[in-house]
TORSELUM-144268 format. One line per field, with one value per residue (C-alpha): residue number from 0; chain; y negated, z negated, x. Coordinates in steps of 0.25 Angstrom, whole numbers, plus 2048, in hexadecimal, padded with zeros to 3 digits. Layout:
REM residues N
seq [NUM, ...]
mol [A, ...]
north [Y, ...]
up [Z, ...]
east [X, ...]
REM end
This chain:
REM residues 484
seq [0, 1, 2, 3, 4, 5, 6, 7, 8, 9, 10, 11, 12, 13, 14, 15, 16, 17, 18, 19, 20, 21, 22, 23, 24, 25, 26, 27, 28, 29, 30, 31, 32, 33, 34, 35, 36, 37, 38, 39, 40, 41, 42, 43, 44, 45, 46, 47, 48, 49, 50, 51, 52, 53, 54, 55, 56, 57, 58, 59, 60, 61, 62, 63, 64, 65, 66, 67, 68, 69, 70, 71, 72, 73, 74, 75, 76, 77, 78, 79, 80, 81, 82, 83, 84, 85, 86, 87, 88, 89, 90, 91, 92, 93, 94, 95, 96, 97, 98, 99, 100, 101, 102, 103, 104, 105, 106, 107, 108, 109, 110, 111, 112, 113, 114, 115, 116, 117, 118, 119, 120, 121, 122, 123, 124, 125, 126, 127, 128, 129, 130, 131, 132, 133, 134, 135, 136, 137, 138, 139, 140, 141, 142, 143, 144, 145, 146, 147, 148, 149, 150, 151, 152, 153, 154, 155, 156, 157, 158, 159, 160, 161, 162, 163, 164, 165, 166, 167, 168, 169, 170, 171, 172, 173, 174, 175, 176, 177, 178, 179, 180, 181, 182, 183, 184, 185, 186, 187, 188, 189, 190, 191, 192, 193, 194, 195, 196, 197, 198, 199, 200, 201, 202, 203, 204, 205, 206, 207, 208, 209, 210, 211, 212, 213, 214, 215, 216, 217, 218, 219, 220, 221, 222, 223, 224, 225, 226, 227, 228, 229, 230, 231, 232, 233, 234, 235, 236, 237, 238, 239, 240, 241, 242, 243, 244, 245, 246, 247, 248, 249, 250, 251, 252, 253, 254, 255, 256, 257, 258, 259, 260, 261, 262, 263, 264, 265, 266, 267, 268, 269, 270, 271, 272, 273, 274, 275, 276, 277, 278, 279, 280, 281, 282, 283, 284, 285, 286, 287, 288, 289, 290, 291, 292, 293, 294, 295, 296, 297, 298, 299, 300, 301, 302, 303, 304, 305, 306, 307, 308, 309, 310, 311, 312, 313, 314, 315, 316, 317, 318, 319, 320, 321, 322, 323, 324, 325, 326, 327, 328, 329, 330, 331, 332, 333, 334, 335, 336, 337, 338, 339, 340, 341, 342, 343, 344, 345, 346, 347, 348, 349, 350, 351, 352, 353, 354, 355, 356, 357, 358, 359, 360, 361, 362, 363, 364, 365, 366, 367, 368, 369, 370, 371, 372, 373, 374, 375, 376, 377, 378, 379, 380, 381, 382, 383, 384, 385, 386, 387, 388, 389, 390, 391, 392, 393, 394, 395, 396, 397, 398, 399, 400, 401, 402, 403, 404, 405, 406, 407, 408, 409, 410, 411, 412, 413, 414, 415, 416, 417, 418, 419, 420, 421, 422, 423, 424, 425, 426, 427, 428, 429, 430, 431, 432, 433, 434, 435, 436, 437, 438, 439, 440, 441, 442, 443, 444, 445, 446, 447, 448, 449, 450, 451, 452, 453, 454, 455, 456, 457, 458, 459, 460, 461, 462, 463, 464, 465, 466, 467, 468, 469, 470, 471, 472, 473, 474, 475, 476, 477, 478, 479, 480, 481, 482, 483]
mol [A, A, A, A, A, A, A, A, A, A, A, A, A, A, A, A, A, A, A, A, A, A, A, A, A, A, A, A, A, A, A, A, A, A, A, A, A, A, A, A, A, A, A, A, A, A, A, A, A, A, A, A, A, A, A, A, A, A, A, A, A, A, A, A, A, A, A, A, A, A, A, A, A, A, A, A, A, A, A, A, A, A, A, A, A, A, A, A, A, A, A, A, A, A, A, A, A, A, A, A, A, A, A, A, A, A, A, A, A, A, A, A, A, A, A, A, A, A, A, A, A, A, A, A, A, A, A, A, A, A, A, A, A, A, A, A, A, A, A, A, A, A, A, A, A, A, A, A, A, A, A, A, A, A, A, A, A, A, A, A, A, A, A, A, A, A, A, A, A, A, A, A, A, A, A, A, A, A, A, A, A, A, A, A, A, A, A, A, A, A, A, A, A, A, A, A, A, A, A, A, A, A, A, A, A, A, A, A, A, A, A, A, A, A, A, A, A, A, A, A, A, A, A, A, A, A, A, A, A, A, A, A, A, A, A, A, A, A, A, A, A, A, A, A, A, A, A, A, A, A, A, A, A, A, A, A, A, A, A, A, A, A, A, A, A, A, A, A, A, A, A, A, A, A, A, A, A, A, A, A, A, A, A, A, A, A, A, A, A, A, A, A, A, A, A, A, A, A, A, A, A, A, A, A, A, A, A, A, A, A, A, A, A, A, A, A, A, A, A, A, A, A, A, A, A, A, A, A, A, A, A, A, A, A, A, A, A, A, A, A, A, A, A, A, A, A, A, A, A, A, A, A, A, A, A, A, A, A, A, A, A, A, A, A, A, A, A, A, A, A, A, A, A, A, A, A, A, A, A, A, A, A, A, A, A, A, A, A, A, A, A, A, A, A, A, A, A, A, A, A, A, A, A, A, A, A, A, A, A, A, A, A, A, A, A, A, A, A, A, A, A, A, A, A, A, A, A, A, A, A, A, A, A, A, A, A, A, A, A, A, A, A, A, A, A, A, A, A, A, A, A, A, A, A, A, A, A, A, A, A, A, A, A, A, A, A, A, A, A, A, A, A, A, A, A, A, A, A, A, A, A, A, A, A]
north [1B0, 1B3, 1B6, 1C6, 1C7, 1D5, 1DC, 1E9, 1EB, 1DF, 1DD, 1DF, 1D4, 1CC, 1CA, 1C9, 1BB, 1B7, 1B8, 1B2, 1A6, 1A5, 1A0, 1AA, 1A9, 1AE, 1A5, 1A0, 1AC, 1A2, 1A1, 1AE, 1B6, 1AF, 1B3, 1C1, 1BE, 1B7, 1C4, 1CE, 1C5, 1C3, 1D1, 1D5, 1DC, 1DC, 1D2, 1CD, 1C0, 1BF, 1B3, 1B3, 1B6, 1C5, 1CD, 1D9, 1DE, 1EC, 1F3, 1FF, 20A, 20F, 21A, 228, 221, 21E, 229, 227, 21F, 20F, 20B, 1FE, 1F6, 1ED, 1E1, 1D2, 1C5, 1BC, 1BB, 1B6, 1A9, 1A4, 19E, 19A, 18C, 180, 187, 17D, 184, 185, 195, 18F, 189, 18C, 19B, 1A4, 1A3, 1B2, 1B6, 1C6, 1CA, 1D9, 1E0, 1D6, 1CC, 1C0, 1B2, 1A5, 1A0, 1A7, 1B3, 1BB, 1C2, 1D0, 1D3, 1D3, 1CE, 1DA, 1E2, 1D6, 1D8, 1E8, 1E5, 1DC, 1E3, 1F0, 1E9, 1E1, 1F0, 1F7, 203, 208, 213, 211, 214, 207, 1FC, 1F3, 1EA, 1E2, 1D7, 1CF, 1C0, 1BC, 1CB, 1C3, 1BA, 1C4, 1CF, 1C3, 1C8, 1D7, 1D4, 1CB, 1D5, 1DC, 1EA, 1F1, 1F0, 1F8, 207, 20A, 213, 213, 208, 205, 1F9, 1F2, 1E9, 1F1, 1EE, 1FB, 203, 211, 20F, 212, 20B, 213, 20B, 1FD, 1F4, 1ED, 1DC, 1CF, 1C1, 1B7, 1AA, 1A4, 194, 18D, 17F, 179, 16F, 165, 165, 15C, 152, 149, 14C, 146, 14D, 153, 15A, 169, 173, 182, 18B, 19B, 1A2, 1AB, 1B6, 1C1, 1C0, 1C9, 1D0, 1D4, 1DF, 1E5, 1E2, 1DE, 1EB, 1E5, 1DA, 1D0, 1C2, 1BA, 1AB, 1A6, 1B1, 1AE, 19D, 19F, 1A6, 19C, 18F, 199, 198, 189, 184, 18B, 186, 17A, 16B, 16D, 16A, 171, 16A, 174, 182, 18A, 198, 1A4, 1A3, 1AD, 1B6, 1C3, 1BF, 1BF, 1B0, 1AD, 19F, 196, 188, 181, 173, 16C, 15F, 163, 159, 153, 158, 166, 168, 16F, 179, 17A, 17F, 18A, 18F, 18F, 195, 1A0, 1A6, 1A6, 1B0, 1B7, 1B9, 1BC, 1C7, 1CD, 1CC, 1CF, 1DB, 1D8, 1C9, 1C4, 1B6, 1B1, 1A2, 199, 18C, 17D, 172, 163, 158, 14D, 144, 144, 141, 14C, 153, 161, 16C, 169, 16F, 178, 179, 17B, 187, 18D, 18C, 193, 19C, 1A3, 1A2, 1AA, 1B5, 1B8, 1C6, 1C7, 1D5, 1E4, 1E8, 1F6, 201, 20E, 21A, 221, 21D, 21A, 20D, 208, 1FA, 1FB, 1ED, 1E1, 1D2, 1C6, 1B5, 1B3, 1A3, 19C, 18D, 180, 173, 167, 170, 17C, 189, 193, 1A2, 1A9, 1BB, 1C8, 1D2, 1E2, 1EF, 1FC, 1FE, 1F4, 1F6, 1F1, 1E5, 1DF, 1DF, 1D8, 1CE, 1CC, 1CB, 1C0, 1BA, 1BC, 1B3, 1A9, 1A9, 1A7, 19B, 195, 198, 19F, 1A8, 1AC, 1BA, 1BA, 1C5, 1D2, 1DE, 1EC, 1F7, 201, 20F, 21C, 225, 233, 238, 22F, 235, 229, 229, 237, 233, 228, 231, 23C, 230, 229, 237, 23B, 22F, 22C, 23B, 234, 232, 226, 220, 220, 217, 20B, 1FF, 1F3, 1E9, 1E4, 1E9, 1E7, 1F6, 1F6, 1EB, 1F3, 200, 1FA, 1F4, 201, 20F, 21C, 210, 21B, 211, 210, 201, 201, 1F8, 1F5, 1F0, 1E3, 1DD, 1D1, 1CD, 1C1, 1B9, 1B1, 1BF, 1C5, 1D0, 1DA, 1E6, 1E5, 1F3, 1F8, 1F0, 1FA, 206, 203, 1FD, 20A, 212, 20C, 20E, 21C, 21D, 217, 21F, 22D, 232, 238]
up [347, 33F, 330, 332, 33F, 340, 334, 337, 33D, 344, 34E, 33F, 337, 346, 345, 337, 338, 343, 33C, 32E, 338, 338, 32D, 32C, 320, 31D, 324, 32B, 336, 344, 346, 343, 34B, 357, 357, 357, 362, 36A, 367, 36B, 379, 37D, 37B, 384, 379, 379, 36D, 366, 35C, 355, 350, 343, 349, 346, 350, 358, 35F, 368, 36E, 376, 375, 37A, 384, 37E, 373, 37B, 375, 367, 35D, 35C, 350, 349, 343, 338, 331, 32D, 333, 325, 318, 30B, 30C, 2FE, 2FB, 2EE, 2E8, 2EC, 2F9, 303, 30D, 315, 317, 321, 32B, 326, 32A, 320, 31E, 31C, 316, 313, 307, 308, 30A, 30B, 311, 30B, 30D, 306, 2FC, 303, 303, 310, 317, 31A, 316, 320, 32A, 329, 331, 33B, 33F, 33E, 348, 351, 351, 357, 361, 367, 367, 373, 371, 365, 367, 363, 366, 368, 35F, 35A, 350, 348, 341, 338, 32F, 324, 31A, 310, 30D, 30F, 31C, 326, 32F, 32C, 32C, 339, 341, 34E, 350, 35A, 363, 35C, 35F, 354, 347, 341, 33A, 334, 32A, 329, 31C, 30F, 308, 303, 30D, 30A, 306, 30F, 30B, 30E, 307, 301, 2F8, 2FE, 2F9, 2F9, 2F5, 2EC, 2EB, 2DD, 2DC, 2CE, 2CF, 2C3, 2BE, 2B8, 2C0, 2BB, 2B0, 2AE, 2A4, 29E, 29A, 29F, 2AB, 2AB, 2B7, 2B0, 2B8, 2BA, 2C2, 2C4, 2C6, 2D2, 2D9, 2E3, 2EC, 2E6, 2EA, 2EB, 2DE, 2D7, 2CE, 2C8, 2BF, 2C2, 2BD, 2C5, 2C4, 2C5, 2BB, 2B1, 2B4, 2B0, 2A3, 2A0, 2A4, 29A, 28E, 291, 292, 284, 27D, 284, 288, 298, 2A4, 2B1, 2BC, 2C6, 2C9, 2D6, 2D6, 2E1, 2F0, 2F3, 2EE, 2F2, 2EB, 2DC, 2D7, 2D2, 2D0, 2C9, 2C5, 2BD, 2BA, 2AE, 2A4, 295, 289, 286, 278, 27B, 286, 27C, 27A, 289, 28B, 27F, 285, 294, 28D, 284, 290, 298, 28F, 28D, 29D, 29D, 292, 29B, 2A6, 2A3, 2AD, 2B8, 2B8, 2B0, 2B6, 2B2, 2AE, 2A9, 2A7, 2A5, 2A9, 2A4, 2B1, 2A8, 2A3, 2AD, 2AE, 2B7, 2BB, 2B7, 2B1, 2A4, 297, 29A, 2AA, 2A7, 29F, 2AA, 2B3, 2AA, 2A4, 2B3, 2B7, 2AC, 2AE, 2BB, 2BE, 2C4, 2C7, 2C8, 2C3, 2C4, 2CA, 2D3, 2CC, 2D8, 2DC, 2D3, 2D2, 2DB, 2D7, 2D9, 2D8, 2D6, 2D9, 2D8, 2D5, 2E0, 2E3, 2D7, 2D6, 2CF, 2D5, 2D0, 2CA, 2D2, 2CF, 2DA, 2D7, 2E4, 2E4, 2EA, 2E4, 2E9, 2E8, 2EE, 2E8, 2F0, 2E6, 2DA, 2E4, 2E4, 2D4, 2D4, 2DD, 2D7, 2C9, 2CE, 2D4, 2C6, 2BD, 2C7, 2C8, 2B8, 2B8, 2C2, 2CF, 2DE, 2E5, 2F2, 2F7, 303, 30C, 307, 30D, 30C, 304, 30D, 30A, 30A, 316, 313, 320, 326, 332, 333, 323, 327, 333, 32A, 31F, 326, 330, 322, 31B, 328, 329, 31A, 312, 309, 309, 309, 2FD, 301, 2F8, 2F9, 2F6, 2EE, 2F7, 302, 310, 31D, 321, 31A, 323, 32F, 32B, 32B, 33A, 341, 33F, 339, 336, 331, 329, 322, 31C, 31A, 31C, 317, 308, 305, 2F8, 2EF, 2FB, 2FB, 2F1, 2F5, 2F1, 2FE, 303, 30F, 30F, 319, 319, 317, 322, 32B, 325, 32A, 335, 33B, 335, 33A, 349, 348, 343, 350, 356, 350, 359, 354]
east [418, 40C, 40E, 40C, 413, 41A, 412, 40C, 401, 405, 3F8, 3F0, 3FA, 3F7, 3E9, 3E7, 3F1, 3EA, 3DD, 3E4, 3E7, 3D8, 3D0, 3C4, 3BD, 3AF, 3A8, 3B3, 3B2, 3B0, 3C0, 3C4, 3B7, 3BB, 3C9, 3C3, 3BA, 3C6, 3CF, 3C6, 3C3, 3D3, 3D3, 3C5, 3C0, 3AF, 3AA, 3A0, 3A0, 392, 38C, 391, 3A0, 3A1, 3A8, 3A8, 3B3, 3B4, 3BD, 3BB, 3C3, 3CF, 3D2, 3CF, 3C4, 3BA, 3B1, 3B6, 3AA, 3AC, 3B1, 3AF, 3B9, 3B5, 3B9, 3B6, 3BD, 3BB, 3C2, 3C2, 3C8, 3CE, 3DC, 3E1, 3DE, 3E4, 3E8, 3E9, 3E0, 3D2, 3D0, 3C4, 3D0, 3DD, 3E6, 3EA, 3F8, 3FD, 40A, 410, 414, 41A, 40F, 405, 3FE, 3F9, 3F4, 3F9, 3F0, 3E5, 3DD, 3E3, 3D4, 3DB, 3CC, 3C7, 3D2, 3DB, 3CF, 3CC, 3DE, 3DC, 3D1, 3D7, 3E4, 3DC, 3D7, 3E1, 3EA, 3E8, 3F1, 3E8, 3DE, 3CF, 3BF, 3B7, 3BA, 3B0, 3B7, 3AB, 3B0, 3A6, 3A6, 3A0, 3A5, 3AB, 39F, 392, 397, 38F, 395, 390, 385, 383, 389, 383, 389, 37E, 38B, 394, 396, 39D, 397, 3A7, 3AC, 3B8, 3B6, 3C4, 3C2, 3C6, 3D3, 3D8, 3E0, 3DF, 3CE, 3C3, 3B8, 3AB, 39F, 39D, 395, 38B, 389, 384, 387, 380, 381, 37C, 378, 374, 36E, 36C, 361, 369, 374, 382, 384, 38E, 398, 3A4, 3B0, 3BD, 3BD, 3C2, 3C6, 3C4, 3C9, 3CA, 3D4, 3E0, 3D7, 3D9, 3CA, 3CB, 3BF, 3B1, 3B0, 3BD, 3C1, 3B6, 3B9, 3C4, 3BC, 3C8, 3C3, 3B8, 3BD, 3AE, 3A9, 3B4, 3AF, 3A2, 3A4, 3B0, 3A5, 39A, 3A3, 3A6, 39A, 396, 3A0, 3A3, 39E, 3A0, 39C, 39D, 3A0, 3A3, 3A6, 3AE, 3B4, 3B5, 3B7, 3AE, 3A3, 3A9, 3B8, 3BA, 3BD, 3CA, 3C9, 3BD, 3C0, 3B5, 3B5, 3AD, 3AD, 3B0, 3AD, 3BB, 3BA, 3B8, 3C4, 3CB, 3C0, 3BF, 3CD, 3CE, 3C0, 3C8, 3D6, 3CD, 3C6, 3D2, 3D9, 3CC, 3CE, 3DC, 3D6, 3CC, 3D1, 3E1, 3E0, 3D6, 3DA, 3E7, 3EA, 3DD, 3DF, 3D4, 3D7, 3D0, 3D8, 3D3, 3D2, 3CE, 3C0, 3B7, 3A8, 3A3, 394, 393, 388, 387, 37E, 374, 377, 385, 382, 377, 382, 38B, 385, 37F, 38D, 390, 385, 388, 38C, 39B, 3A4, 39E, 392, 393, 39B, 398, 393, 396, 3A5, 3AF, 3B3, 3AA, 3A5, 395, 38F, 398, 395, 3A1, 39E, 3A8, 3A2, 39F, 39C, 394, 394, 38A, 37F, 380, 387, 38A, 38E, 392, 392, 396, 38C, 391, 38B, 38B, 37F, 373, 368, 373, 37A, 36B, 36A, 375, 371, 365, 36B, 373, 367, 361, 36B, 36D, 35D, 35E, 366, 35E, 365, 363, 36C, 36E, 371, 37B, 383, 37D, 381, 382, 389, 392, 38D, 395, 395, 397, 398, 3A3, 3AB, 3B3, 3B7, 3BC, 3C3, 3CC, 3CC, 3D4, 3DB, 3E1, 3E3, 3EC, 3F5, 3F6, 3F6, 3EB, 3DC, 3D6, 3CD, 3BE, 3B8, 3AD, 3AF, 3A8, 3AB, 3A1, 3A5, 39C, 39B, 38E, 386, 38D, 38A, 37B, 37D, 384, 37C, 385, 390, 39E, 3A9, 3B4, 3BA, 3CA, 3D5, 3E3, 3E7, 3E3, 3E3, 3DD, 3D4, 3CB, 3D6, 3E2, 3EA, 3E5, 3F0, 3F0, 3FB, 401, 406, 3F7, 3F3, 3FC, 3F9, 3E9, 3EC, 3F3, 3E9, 3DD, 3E5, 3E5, 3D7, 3D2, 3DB, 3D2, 3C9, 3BD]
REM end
């Protein structure tokens, strides 16, 4: 018996075990779209699996709906797929192992994927219920949104007969999301000319962590710490204060997720280990200063693993190195003039890394304004183009704009109004989600994003309510229920 057995909705908490048994993240997606496909052929439900191993599901309607508009139900099948350190575990093979806590649902030492799994289970959950009542289903489940919306973008729709959508990938139950920042990727690579030198010292593993990362987009706003931005300014001060050498560099899991752990490792002259660690114990309470609110478990600390010879960047190539790590532009840029709150163009160093002579810096830049996402990709392109380096744009896409004239927003307006007594909030929304590349792919596209509460997605703190979970699952039955 399954970990979730007997939770309500228990067709939902089903299929979202099932699909935590199999491994699925970004890039992982083969095991977990043929799942899908094989669900939807035990059933005799019309599919399609593309190339790239998106998936396209329909189901016609039930008796009485037939003259009802098609509806599209949207989600993604991979997830963020990070676990805590030392964990004993290959997210590219291994389950997740879930576990409840009261309300919620998590995964041990790993992040859970209820983004995006909770809308794959709501999906799967609605087609395998006979007794509901619904128009035309045409589910559309696509790979690849975590790491650039690949699977967005590869799509073929011509088939589709829906121009209503219902986007099942936001984490705030009680938000309908009705626009969204468009984005890109950048990958950033350093070489530098000389290369390593042999040097002579004790070896030391620096190291900045207890931070609460957290997704780019969705909470980029609160300025909680960015483990590789707070590395590079501690490496800066280092290396102009201190005989170093760097010998490597790691920090982040993914570009889209703010790094909470950077570990740096270096060769100190024996006779400045001492200035070394009151440098490391002075910039960790002048963390613990700034970020007391946003980010009070900061720890930085610099733990000695003995004499060794090593090769690293030294002299002027470690400070090139540095000092363009330290340049780079890191959290949000500037905010709406036209929605409250609203973060306008954002950009996170979720990737960073130096090995042998090369340094690497991996980004998610954001914008609801295109014009202003393209100068911040070419100001990124710019520094690193100063410290001799290339960059790569990857997985651009889209912004989501507003519809003012949306029949369907008015439909689950008064729906929510009528089975809760509240409004719901009507906002847009930083984080990248794929209904502007579909909008672009299905002419008059009319949709709503929603879902239930989730919280600290994309970290190893990952949670699902279960309670929410319910309360949109039996909405989203009687909204398929509404007839036009």
């Amino acid at each position: 018996m399954g970990v979730l057995a007997g939770i309500e909705p228990m067709k939902v908490f089903e299929y979202f075990e099932s699909i935590a048994g199999i491994p699925h993240g970004s890039g992982n997606v083969e095991a977990i779209s043929n799942y899908l496909a094989e669900f939807a052929g035990r059933r005799g439900l019309e599919c399609i699996q593309d190339e790239v191993k998106n998936i396209i599901i329909i189901k016609e309607a039930t008796p009485g709906y037939e003259q009802e508009p098609a509806l599209i139900l949207q989600g993604h099948m991979d997830m963020v797929a990070v676990h805590k350190p030392g964990l004993a575990i290959d997210m590219t093979r291994d389950s997740l192992k879930l576990a409840v806590d009261g309300d919620r649902i998590y995964a041990e030492g790993t992040s859970l994927g209820g983004d995006d799994g909770i809308a794959v289970a709501y999906a799967l959950a609605l087609l395998d219920d006979d007794t509901l009542r619904h128009p035309r289903l045409e589910v559309v489940i696509t790979v690849d949104e975590e790491v650039g919306m690949d699977g967005a973008r590869a799509i073929d729709l011509s088939m589709l007969q829906g121009h209503r959508l219902l986007n099942l990938d936001s984490e705030e139950e009680g938000i309908f999301l009705t626009s969204c920042a468009g984005g890109a990727r950048i990958n950033c690579l350093v070489d530098l000319s000389d290369k390593c030198r042999e040097l002579s010292g004790t070896a030391y593993e620096l190291t900045v962590e207890g931070l609460q990362g957290g997704h780019s987009g969705a909470e980029i706003h609160k300025e909680r710490g960015n483990s590789n931005l707070l590395m590079a300014r501690l490496l800066q001060k280092l290396a102009g204060s201190v005989k170093i050498g760097l010998c490597g560099c790691e920090g982040g899991l993914a570009d889209n997720a703010i790094p909470r752990v950077t570990t740096a490792r270096i060769v100190v002259a024996r006779e400045e280990e001492e200035r070394l660690t009151q440098l490391a114990a002075a910039f960790e309470a002048a963390l613990k200063g700034e970020l007391a609110t946003k980010d009070p478990e900061v720890s930085v600390t610099a733990v000695s693993r003995g004499a060794v010879t090593a090769n690293c960047l030294t002299g002027s190539d470690l400070q090139r190195a540095v000092n363009y790590l330290y340049s780079l532009p890191c959290g949000v840029q500037a905010m709406s003039a036209d929605v409250q709150g609203l973060v306008e163009t954002s950009l996170n160093l979720g990737i960073l890394k130096v090995d042998g002579g090369r340094v690497s810096a991996e980004f998610s830049v954001r914008s609801c304004v295109e014009s202003s996402k393209q100068a911040l990709l070419d100001k990124v392109r710019a520094l690193t183009a100063l410290a001799g380096g290339r960059c790569e744009i990857t997985g651009d896409y889209p912004g989501w704009a507003y519809r003012v004239d949306s029949p369907l927003r008015d439909k689950m307006i008064a729906l929510y109004e009528d089975m809760y007594g509240e409004k719901p909030r009507v906002e847009a929304i930083h984080a990248g989600l794929e209904c502007g590349i579909l909008a672009s792919k299905i002419t008059d596209l009319d949709g709503i994003s929603f879902g239930p509460n989730m919280y600290d997605i994309h970290t190893t703190e990952e949670t699902l309510s279960i309670s929410s979970t319910q309360r949109v699952w039996d909405y989203l039955v009687r909204l398929l229920a509404l007839k036009d």
